[in-house]
N, C-alpha and C positions, 0 to 999 in steps of 0.2 A: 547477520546484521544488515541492514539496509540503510545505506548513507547515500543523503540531499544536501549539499552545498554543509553548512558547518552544523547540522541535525543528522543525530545516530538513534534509529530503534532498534531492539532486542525482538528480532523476528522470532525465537522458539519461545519468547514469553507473551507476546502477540499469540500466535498458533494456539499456546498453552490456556489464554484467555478464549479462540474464537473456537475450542473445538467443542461440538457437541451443540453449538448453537444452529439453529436454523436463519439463512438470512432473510433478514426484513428488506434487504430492498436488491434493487441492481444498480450496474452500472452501466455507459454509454461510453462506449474504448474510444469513440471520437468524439470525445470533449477530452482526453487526455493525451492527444495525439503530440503537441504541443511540449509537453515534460516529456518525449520519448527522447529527445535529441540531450537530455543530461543523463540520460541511465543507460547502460551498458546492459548489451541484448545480444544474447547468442541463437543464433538462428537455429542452430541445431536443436538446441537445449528446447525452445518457444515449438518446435515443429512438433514434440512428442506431451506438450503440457495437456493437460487436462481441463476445458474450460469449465465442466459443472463444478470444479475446485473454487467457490467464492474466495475473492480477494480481498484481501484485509485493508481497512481502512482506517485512520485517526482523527480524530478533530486536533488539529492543529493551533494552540492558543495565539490569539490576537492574528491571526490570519484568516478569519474569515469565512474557512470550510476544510473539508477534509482533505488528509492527502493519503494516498495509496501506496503503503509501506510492504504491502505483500501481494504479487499479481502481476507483477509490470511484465514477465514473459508471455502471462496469459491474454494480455491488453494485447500485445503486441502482436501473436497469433491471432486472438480475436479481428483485429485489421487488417489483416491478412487473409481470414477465410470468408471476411463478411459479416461475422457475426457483430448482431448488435446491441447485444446486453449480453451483463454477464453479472453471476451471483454476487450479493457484494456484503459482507460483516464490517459494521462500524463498533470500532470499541467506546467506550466511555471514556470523559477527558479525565476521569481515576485511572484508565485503564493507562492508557495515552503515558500518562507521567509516571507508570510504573516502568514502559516498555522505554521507555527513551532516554535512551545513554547521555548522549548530550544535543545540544541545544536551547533556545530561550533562555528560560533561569538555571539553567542545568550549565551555560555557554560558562569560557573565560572570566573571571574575572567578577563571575556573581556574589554578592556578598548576601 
């Protein structure tokens, strides 16, 4: 599971969605430098990651762009060795609202 502030996704249903894909784009680890100081990063863990491992992505509803629910070890390595891209899979906003526990219309109190 991967938890942002009061949003939960279902990472092996993510995975389960991104495997066998080839990714269409990348990403730039510093444009997400910024969300590093909310996510909990083990250095150890980040030293031994795999950067050709593309990072999962979501279109995030009414926000505007996607957010990176799978990879933040490998982002965070990536800043760390210099590198400045890295593989990146976007799921679809079907995909999105299958993989996502709570949040948005998913939050408290949705009717």
């Amino acid at each position: 599971m991967f938890h942002l502030l009061a949003w939960r996704w279902n990472i092996t249903a993510a995975k389960g969605f991104a495997a066998g894909r080839t990714p269409k784009g990348t990403l730039a680890p510093a444009e997400w430098t910024g969300l590093l100081s909310l996510i909990t990063i083990d250095p150890d863990h980040a030293a031994n990651v795999d950067l050709s491992e593309p990072v999962i992505a979501v279109p995030v509803p009414d926000a505007g762009g996607p957010l990176v629910i799978d990879g933040w070890h490998r982002i965070y390595k990536a800043l760390t060795t210099g590198t400045d891209r890295l593989p990146a899979i976007l799921l679809t906003p079907e995909e999105e609202r299958i993989c996502r526990i709570h949040g948005g219309e998913k939050g408290y109190g949705w009717r």
